[in-house]
MILUM-875482 format. One record per residue (C-alpha): x, y, z; residue in one letter; residue number from 1; chain. Coordinates in nm, 3 decimals, m for minus. Layout:
N
        c1        c2        c3   residuo   num   cadena
         X         Y         Z         A   NUM        A
...
//
This chain:
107
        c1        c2        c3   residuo   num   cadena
    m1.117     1.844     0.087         X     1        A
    m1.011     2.035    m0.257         X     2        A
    m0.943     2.342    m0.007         X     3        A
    m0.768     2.176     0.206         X     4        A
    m0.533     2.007    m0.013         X     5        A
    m0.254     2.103    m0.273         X     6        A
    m0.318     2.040    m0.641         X     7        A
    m0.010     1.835    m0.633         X     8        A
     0.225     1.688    m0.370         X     9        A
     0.601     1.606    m0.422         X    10        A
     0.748     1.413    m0.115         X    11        A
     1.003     1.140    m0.027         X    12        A
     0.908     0.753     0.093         X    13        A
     1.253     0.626     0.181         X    14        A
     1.479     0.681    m0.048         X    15        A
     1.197     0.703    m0.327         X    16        A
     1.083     1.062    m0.482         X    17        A
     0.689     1.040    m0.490         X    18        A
     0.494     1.302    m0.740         X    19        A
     0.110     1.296    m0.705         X    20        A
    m0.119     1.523    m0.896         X    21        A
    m0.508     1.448    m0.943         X    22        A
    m0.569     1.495    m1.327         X    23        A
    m0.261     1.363    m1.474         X    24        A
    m0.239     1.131    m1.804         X    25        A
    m0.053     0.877    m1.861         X    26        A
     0.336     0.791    m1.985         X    27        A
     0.305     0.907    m2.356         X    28        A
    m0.016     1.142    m2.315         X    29        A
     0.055     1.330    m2.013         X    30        A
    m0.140     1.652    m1.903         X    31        A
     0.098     1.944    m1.954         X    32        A
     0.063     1.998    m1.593         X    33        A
     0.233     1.653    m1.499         X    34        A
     0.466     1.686    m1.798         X    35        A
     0.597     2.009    m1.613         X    36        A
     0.584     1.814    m1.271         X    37        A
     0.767     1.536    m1.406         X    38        A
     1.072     1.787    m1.580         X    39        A
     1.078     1.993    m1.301         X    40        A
     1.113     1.690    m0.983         X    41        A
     1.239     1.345    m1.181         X    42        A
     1.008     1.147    m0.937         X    43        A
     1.068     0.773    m0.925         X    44        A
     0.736     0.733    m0.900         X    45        A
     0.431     0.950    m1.048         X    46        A
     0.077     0.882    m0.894         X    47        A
    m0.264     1.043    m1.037         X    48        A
    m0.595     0.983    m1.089         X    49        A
    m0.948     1.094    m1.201         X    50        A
    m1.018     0.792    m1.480         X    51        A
    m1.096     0.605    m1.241         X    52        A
    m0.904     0.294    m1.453         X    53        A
    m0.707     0.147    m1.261         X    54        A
    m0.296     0.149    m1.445         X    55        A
     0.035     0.014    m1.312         X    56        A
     0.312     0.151    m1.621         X    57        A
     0.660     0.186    m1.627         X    58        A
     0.712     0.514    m1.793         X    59        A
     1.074     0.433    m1.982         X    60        A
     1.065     0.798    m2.109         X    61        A
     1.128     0.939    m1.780         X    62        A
     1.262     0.622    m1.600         X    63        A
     0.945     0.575    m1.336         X    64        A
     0.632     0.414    m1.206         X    65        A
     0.330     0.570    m1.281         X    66        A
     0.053     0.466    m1.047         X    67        A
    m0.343     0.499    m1.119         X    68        A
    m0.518     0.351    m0.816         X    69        A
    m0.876     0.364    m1.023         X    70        A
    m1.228     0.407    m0.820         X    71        A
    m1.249     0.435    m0.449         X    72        A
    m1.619     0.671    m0.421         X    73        A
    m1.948     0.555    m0.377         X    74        A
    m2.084     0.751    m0.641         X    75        A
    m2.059     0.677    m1.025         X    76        A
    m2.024     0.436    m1.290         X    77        A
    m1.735     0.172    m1.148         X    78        A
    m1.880    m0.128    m0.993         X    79        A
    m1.570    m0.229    m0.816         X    80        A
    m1.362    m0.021    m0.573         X    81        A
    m1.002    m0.040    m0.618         X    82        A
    m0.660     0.064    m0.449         X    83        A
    m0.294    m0.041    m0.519         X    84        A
    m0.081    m0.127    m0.215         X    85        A
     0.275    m0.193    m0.200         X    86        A
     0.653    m0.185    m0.016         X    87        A
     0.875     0.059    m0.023         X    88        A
     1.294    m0.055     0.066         X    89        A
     1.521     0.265     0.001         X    90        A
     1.412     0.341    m0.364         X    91        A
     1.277     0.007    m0.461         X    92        A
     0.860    m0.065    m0.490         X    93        A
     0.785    m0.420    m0.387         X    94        A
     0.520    m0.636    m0.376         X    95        A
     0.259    m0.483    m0.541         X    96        A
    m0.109    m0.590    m0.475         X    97        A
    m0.401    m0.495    m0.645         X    98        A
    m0.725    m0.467    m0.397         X    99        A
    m1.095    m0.521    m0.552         X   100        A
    m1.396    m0.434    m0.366         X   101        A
    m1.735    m0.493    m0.459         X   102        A
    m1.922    m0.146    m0.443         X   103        A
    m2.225    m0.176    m0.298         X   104        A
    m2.526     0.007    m0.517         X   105        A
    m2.666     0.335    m0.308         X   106        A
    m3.019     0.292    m0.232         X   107        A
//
């Protein structure tokens, strides 16, 4: 998947600018990877991962959303799976859900 994939994805949803990036921090103690991504694009919204904590923040620094889904393998420490869903109208984000799911134990 890593191969197949960029490091980092800047894209549009509507009217929204969308920065992803794997490894990324969070507002106030961003990598200097994402701090670079952030200066560089001015996303509205700033998704990463790899804590595996799930984190909804308004970053008022740089005026956006930053997004940490939290656990979705099957391997690891996290008992629960989760994922963020939500609406996107022009460059608003909307109805925001939070989805738990118990992970089952590998035997």
């Amino acid at each position: 998947m890593r191969s197949a994939c960029s490091e980092t994805a800047i894209f549009k949803c509507e009217d929204l600018l969308v920065a992803m990036i794997h490894i990324g921090g969070y507002p106030g103690r961003y990598t200097q990877q994402s701090r670079k991504l952030i200066f560089e694009n001015r996303p509205d919204l700033f998704i990463s991962g790899h804590s595996h904590i799930l984190k909804v923040i308004y970053d008022k620094q740089h005026e956006l959303l930053h997004i940490n889904p939290g656990a979705a393998g099957t391997s690891g420490i996290h008992q629960v799976i989760t994922a963020v869903r939500f609406v996107v109208e022009k460059k608003q984000i909307k109805d925001l859900e939070i989805l738990e799911l118990k992970r089952e134990s590998q035997v």
